[in-house]
Structure formats: C-alpha cells, structure tokens
BALUMGU-246691 format. One record per atom (N, C-alpha, C): x, y, z. Coordinates in steps of 0.001 Angstrom, whole numbers, padded with zeros to 6 digits, always signed. Layout:
BEGIN
XYZ ...
//
This chain:
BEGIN
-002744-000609+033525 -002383+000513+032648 -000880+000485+032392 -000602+000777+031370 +001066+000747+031118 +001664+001944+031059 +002838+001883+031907 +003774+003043+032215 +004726+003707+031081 +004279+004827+030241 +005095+004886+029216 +006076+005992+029883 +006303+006563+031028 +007059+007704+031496 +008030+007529+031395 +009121+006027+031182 +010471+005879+030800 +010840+006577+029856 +009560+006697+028503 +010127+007027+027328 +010928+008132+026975 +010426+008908+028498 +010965+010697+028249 +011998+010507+028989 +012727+009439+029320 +013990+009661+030079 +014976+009001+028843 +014316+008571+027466 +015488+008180+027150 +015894+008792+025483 +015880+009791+025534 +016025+010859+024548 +017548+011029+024178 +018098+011229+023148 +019090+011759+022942 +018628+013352+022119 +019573+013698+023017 +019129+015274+022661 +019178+015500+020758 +011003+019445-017532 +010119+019509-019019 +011266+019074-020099 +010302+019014-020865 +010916+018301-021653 +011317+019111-022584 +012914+019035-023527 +013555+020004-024449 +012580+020652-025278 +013096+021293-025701 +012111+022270-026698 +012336+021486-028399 +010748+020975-028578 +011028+020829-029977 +011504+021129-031309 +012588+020681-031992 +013122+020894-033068 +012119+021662-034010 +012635+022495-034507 +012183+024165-035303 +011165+023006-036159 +011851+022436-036905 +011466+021637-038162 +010316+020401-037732 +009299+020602-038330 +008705+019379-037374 +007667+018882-038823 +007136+017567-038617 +006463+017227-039980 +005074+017666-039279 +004633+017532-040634 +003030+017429-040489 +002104+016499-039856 +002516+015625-039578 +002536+014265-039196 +002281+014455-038081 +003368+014992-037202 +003672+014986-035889 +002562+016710-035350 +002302+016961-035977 +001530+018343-035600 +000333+018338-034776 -000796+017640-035278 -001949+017419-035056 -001762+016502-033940 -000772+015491-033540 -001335+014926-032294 -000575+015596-031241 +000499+016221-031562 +000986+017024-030072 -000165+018250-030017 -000847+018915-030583 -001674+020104-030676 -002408+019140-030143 -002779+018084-030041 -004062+017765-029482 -004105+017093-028452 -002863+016906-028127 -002405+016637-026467 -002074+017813-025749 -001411+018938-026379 -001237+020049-025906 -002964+020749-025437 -003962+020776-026270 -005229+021213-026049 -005950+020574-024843 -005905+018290-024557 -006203+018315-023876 -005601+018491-022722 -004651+018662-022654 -003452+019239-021213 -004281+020567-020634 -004451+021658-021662 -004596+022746-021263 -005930+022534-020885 -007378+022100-021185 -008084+021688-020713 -008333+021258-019087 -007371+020128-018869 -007588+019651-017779 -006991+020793-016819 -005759+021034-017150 -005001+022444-016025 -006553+023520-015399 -007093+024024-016935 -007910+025115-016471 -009092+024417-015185 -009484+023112-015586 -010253+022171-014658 -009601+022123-013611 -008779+022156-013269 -008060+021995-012560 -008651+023259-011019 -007585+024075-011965 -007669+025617-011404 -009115+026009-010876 -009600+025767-011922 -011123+026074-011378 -011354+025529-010083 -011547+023893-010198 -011845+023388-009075 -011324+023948-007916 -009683+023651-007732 -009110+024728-006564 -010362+026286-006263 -010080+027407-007266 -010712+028243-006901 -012022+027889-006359 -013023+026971-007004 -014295+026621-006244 -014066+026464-004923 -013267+025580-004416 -012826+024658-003116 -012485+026249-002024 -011090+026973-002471 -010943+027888-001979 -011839+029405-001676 -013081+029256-002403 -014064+030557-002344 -014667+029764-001283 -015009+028408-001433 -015842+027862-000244 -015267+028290+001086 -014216+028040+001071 -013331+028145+002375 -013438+030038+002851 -013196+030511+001924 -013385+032106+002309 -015294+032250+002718 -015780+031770+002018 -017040+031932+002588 -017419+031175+003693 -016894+030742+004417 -017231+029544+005683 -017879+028382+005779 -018218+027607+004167 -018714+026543+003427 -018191+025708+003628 -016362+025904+003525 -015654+024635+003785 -015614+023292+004214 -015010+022227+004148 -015523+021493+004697 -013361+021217+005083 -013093+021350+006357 -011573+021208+006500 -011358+019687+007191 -012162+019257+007709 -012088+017778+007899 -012314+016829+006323 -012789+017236+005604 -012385+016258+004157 -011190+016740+003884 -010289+017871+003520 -009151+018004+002927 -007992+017404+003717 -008340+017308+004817 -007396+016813+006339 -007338+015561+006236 -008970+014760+005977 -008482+013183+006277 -007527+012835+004776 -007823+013339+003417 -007220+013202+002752 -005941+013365+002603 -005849+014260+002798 -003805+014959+003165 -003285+013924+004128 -003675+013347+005210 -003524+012725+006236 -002810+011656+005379 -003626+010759+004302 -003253+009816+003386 -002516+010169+002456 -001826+011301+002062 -001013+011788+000956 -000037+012352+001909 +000475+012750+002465 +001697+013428+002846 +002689+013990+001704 +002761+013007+000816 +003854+013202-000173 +003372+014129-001269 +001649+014556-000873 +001424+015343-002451 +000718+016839-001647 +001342+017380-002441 +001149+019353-002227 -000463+019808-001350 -000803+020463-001025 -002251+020684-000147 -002957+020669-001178 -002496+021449-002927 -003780+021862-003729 -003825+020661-004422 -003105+019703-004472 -003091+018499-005056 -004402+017281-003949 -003948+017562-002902 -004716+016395-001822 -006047+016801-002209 -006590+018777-002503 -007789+019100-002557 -007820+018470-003579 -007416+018491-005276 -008068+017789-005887 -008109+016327-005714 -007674+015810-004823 -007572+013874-005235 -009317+013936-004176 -009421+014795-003223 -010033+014922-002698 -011865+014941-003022 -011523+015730-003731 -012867+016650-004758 -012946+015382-005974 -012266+014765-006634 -012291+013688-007291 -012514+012425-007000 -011815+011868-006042 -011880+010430-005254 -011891+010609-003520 -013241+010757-002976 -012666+011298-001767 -012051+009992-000683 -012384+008889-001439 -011767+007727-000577 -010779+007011-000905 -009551+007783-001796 -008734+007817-002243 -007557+007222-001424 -006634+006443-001466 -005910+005633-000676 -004017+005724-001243 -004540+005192-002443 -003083+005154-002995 -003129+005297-004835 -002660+006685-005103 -002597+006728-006781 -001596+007198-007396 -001365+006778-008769 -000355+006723-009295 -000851+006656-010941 +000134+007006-011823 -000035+007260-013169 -000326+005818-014341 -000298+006263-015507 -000514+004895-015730 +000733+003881-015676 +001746+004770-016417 +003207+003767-016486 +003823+003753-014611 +003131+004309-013547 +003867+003923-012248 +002863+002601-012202 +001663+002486-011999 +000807+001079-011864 +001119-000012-012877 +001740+000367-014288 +002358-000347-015046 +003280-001158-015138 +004449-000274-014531 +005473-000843-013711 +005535-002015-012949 +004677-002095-011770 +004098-002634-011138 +003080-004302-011349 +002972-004174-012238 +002449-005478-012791 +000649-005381-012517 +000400-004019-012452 -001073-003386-012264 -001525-002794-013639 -002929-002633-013882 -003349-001817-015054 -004564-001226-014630 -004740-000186-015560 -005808+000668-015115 -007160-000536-016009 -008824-000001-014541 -009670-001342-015392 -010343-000130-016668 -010674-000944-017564 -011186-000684-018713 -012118+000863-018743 -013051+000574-017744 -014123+001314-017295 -013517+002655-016501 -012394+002405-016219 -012108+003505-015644 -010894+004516-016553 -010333+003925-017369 -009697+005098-018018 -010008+006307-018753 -011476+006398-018614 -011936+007713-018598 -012214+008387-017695 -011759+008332-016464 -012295+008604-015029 -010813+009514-014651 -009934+009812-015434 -008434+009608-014496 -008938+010737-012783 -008168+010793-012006 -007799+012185-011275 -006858+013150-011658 -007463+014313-011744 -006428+015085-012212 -005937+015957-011280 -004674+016031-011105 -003566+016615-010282 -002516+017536-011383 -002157+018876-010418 -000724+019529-011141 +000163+019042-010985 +000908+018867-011863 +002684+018558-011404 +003836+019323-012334 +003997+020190-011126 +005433+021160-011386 +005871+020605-012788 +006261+022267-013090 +007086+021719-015013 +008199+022619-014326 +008822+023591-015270 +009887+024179-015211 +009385+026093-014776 +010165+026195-013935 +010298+027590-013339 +010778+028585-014425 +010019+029928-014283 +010055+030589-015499 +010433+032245-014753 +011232+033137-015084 +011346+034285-014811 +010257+035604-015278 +009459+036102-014053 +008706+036679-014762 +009044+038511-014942 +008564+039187-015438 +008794+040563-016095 +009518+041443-014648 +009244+041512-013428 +009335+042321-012651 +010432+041581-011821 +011332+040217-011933 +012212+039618-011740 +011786+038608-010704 +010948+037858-010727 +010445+037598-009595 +010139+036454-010220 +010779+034966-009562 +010870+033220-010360 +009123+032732-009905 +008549+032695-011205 +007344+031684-011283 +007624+030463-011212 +006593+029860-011080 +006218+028275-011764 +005236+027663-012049 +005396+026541-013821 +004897+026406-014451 +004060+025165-014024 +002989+024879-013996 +002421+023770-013404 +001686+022883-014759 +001789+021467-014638 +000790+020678-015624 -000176+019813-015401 -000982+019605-015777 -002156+018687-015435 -001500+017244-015980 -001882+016211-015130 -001313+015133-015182 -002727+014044-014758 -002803+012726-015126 -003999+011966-014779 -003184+010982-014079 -003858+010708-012707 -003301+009481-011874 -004831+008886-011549 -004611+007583-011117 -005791+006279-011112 -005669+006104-009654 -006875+005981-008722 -006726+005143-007514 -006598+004070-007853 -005819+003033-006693 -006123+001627-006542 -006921+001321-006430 -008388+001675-006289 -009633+001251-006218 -010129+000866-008111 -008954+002112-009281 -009615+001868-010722 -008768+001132-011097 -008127-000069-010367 -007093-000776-011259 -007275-002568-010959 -006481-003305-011344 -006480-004793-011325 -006287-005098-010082 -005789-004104-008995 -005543-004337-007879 -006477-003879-006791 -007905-003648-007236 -008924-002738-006220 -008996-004162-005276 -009359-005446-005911 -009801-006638-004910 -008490-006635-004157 -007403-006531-004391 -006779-007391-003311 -006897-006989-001489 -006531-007268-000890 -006683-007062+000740 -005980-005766+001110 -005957-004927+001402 -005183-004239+001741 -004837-004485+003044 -003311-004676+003840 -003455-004536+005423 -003901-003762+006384 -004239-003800+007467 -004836-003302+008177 -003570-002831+009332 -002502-001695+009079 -001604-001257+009995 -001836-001237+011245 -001070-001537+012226 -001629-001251+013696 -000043-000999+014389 +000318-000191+015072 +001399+000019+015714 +001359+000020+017550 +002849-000702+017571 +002950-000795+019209 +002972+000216+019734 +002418+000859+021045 +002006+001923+021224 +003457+002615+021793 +004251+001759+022379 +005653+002478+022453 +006606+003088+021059 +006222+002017+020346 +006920+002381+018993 +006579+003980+018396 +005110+003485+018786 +004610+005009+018124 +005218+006279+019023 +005188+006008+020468 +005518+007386+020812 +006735+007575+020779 +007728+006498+020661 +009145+007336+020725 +009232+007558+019317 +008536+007183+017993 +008454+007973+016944 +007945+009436+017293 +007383+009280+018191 +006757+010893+018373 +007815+011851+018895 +008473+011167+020023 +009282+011812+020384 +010347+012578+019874 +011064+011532+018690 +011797+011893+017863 +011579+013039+017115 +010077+013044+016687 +010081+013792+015860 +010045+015358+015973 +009828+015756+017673 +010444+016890+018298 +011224+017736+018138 +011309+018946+017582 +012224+020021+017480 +013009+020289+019179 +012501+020218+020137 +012818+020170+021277 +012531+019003+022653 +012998+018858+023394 +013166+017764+024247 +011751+017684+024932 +011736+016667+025043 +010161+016179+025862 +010281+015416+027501 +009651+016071+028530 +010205+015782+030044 +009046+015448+030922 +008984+013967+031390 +007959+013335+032012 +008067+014783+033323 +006803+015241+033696 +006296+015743+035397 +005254+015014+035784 +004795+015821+037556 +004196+015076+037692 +003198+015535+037609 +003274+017240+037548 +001675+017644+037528 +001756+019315+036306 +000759+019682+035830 +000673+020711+035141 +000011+021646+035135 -000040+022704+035518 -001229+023576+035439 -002672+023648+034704 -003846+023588+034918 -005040+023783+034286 -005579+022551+033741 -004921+021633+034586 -005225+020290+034302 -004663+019750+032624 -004068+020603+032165 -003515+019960+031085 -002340+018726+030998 -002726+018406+029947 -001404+016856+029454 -000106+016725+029176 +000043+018107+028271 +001753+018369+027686 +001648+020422+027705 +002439+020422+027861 +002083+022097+027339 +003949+022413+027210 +004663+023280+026269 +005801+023810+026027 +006246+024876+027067 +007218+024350+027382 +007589+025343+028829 +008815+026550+027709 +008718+027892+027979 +009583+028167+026803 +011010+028431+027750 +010561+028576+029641 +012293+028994+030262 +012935+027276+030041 +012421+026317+029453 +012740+025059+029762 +013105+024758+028229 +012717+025412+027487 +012849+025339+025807 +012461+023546+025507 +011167+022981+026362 +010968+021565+025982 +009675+021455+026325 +008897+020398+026099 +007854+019891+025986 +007355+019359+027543 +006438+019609+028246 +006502+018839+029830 +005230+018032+029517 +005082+016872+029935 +003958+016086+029607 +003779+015147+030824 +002405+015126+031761 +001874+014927+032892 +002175+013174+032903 +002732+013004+033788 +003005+011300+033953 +001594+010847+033860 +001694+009254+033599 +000749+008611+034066 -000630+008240+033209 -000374+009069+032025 -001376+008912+031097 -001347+007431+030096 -002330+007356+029555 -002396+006299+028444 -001855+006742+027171 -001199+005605+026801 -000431+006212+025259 -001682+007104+024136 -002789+006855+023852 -003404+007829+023003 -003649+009173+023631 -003628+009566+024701 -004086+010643+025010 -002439+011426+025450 -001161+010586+025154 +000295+011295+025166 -000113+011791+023443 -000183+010854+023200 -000052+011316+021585 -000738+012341+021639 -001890+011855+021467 -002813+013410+021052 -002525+015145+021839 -002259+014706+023018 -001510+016057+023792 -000345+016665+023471 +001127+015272+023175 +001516+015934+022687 +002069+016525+021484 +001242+015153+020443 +001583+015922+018770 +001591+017479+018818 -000073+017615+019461 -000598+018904+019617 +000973+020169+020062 +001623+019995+020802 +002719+020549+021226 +003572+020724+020272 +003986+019234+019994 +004900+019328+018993 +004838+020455+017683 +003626+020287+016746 +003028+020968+015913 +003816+022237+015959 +002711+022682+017361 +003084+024246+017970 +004230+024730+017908 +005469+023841+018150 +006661+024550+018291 +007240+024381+016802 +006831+023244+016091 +007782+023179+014926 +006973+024017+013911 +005890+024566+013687 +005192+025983+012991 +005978+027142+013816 +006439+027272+014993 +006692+028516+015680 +008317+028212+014999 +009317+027347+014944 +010096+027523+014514 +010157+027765+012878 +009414+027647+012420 +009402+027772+010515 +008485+028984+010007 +008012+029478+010884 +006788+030715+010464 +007490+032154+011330 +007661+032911+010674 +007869+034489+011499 +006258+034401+011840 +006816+035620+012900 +005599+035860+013421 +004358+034853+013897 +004658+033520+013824 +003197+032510+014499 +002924+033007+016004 +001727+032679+016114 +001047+033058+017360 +000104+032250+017312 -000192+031536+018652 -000944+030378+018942 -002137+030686+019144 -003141+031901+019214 -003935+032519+019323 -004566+033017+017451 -003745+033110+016854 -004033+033383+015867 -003849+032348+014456 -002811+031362+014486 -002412+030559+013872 -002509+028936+014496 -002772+029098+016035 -002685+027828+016413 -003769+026440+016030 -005001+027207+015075 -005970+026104+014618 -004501+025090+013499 -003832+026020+012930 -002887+024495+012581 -002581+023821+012895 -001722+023933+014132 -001108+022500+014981 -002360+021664+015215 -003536+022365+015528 -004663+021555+015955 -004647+020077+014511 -004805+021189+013577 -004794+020216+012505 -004036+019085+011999 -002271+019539+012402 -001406+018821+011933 -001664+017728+013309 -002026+018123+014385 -002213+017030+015199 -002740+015388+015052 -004019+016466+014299 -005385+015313+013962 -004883+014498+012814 -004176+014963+011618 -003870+014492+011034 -002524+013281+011495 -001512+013603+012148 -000950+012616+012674 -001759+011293+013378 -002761+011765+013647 -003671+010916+014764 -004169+010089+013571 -004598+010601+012404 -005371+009820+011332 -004226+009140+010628 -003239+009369+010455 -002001+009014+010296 -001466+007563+010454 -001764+007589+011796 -001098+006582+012548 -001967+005792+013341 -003467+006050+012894 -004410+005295+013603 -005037+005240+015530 -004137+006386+016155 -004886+006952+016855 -006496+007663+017168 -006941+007258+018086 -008684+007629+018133 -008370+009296+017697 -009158+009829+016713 -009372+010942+016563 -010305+012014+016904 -011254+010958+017510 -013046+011362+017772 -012743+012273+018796 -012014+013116+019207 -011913+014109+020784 -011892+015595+019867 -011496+015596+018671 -010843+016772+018495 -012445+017030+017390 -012246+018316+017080 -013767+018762+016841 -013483+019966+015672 -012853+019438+014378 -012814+019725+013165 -013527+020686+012965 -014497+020557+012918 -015643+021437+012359 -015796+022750+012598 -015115+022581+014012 -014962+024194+014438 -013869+024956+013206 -013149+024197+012669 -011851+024785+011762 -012743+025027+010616 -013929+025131+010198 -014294+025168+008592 -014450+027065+008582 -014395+027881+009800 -014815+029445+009412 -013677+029857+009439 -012475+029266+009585 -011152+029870+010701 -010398+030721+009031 -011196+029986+007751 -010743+030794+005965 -011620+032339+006180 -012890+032169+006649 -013909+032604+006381 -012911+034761+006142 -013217+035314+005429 -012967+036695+004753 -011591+036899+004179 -010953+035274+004459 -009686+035562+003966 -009225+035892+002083 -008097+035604+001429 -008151+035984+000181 -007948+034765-000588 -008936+034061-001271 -008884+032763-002008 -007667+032145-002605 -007214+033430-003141 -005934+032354-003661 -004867+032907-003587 -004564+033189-002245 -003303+033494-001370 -003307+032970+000006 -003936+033668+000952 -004245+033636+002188 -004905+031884+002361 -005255+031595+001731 -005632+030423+002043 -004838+028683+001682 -004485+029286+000643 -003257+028388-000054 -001925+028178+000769 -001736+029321+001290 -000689+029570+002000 -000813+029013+003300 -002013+029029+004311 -002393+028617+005409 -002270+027079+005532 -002887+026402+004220 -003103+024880+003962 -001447+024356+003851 -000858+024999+002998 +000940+024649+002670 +001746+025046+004295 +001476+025656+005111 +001766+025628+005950 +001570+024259+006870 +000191+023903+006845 -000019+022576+007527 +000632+021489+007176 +000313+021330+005601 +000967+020034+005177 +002508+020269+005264 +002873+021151+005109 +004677+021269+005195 +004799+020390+006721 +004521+021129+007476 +004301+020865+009009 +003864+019346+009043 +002880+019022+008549 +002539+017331+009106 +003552+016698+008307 +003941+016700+006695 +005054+016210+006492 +006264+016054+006830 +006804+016473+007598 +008155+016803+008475 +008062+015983+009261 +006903+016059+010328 +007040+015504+011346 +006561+013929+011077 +005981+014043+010065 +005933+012431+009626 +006496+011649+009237 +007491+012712+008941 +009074+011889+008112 +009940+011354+009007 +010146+012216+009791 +010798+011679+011211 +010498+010636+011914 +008834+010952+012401 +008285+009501+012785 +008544+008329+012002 +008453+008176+010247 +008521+007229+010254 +010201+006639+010069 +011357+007775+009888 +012334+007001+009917 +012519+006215+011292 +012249+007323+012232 +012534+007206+014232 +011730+005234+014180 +010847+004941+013290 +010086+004377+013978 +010425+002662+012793 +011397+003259+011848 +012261+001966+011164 +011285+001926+009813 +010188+002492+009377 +009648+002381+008346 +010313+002722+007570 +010240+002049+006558 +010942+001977+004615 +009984+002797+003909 +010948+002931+002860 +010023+003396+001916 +008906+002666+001336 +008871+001232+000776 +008189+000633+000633 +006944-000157+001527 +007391+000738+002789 +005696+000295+003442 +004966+001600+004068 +005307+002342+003188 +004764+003806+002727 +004306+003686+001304 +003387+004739+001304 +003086+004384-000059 +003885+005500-000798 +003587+004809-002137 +005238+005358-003039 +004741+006295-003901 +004790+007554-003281 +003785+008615-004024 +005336+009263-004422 +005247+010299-005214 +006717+011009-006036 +005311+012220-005298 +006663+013086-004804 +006197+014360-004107 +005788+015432-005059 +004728+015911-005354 +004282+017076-006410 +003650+017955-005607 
//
C-alpha cells in the first residue's frame, strides 16, 4: 500500500445597434434570423422549466445533470441541463466557426441537430432599478456531429500523488495527516484548528473522496451566508462526486439518487437554479485550482468559452 501521509506535511500555507436606415434587402433575412433566435430561446426556456418542475416534483434525475456538469465545468448549470437534455453523452462542443477554426466541420446529417444553449448578450436596467440580463440562444455541435467523432479520444489517467496534492491545493484551509478520528471517519474539518484532519494510512481514492467531500464543505461555507451542513450539505456531496467524475476516481460509493427529492417543494425557477449555480460555482473553483496545482494547460482541457 502506498504512504501518501507526507503529502500533508508539505503544504505551503452584442452587437451595435443597427443603422436607422436599412434596405429592403437586408430586412427579411435579419427578421428571419431574429424569429429563428427567438424560437430556439423560448425552446430553450421551456426545456429548463420542464427539467426544473421535475426537480420540484421529486422526478429529477440529479445524477444526469452532475455527470454532465462534471464534463463542462466551463458552462453555466442551466446550460450543462440543456447539453444534457439534448446530447446526454456529450463530451466536448463548440459552435460552428470554433470547430471551423480547428480544421473540423459539422457532418452533413447533423446540421440540423445543433444543441441549443443560452449565451449572455448585454445587461439591461430594469424599471424598479435592479440590472437584468439578456440571454441568446446559440447552436453548438458535439464532437460526436463532426469530422472528428472517429478519431481516438485519450483515455486520461492521473498519478495518484499528483492528483492529491492537486487536491490539496485546492483547499481554502490547511489539510493535517492524524492518526485517528472520531466515528470512524476519514477527513472531517476541525473548526478550533480552522483545517482539514484526515486519518493516516488510507489509499489515495478513499483520501480523495473523504476529503473533496471536506473541502466542498468549507469552500460553500466560505461563499454562502448562512450554509449549514444539515441543510445545504447534499452540495458538497455533489461537488465531491463530481470531482471524483472529474478526475476519474471510483465514484460507485456515493449514492446520487438519494439527491433527486432534496428540489422536491422547492420554487422552479429560483430556489432551484440557485441551488444548482451554487454547486457548479463550487466544483468550478476547485477545479481550477486542481488543475493549475496539478500543471494542466489550457489546451488539455477542453476549450469551452465560459457561458
């Protein structure tokens, strides 16, 4: 078995507004890009609301929106639901001129298929002073609908030290090998110690999984008034699992399913939107860290533009 307990000793603490004058010419095809825009948005919306009534009614399904988000980091929670609800084995997508770029094209058969996702336009002041924002429907292609579905994709695998002192890093507070813990637990947050204590002697997947779980906890308790681990703590659970799916850690311990009632009487399109943007804020952070802590580039990430 390999001794990872060194690791905790070595920490250092839109576009302008069109000209008045416009021909006739030019009328009929912006009106008819403008129509199908507005089209897809309302599709859009809908879908969300479908997705989110499910979730208030205890229908949900929070292990599909999770493994998906898991693979998007870079795109918004209501965005992952739709790539989700559209392509649920969705990997890596992008527009037509980003796959273009690229020396990729969308295949024939599929450019009627796009996914449709919002992406932020311009922030608007509304009547009671209070800054909106304007959202647009946009079509992006998996790599599965393009010239590039055959090629191989790699199969990531990380050294298991690498991974945890990415983990470590990615800590709002310090992490301290003991030797033993109360209630038989793995890691638990000591708060007179303001750090993470995690039981020597374990195998690197079951540090991870104990103490993403920690981690989570404290970096939602630092960004949320009022969190309480009793009431809010099914997130960290989540942002856990998702790191675990992340980074290719066994995930099979943790038991999702219990999270599909945790919406159940809440308010569709507040209370729940808000709960999900909480997670992904949370797994994004700490994923960012991991992967600088852990020497990853941008380019062996996938190159999503954050919406």
């Amino acid at each position: 078995m390999n001794n990872f307990d060194d690791l905790f000793e070595q920490q250092p603490q839109a576009e302008a507004a069109p000209q008045k004058q416009e021909s006739r010419k030019e009328r009929p095809k912006r009106q008819w890009w403008q129509v199908k825009e507005e089209k897809q948005r309302k599709e859009a919306y809908a879908t969300l609301d479908k997705i989110f009534g499910e979730f208030s009614e205890g229908t949900g399904s929070m292990e599909a929106y999770l493994d998906v988000q898991s693979r998007f980091p870079f795109h918004s929670a209501r965005n992952a639901l739709l790539i989700g609800e559209q392509c649920p084995d969705a990997v890596r997508v992008g527009g037509y001129k980003e796959w273009h770029a690229q020396g990729i094209e969308i295949l024939e058969d599929e450019k009627r298929l796009p996914i449709i996702i919002l992406e932020p336009g311009k922030a608007y002041r509304r009547e009671d002073g209070s800054v909106g924002q304007n959202f647009y429907a946009k079509e992006v292609y998996d790599i599965s609908q393009t010239t590039a579905r055959d090629q191989t994709q790699p199969q990531v695998s990380y050294d298991d030290r690498l991974l945890l002192k990415g983990l470590i890093a990615s800590s709002p507070v310090p992490i301290r090998a003991v030797e033993e813990l109360p209630q038989g637990r793995g890691a638990m947050f000591s708060a007179e110690q303001n750090a993470i204590l995690v039981k020597k002697g374990m195998d690197a997947p079951d540090i991870f999984r104990c103490v993403s779980l920690e981690v989570a906890n404290v970096q939602l308790a630092q960004s949320m008034d009022g969190y309480s681990r009793e009431t809010d703590g099914y997130k960290a659970y989540a942002v856990s699992y998702m790191l675990c799916k992340r980074y290719g850690v066994d995930a099979k311990e943790y038991e999702i399913s219990k999270l599909d009632g945790v919406f159940q009487g809440q308010v569709p399109r507040e209370d729940i939107p808000a709960a999900l943007t909480d997670m992904r804020d949370t797994f994004k952070s700490l994923n960012g860290r991991m992967a600088r802590a852990m020497g990853l580039t941008r380019d062996s990430k996938q190159k999503e533009q954050e919406r």
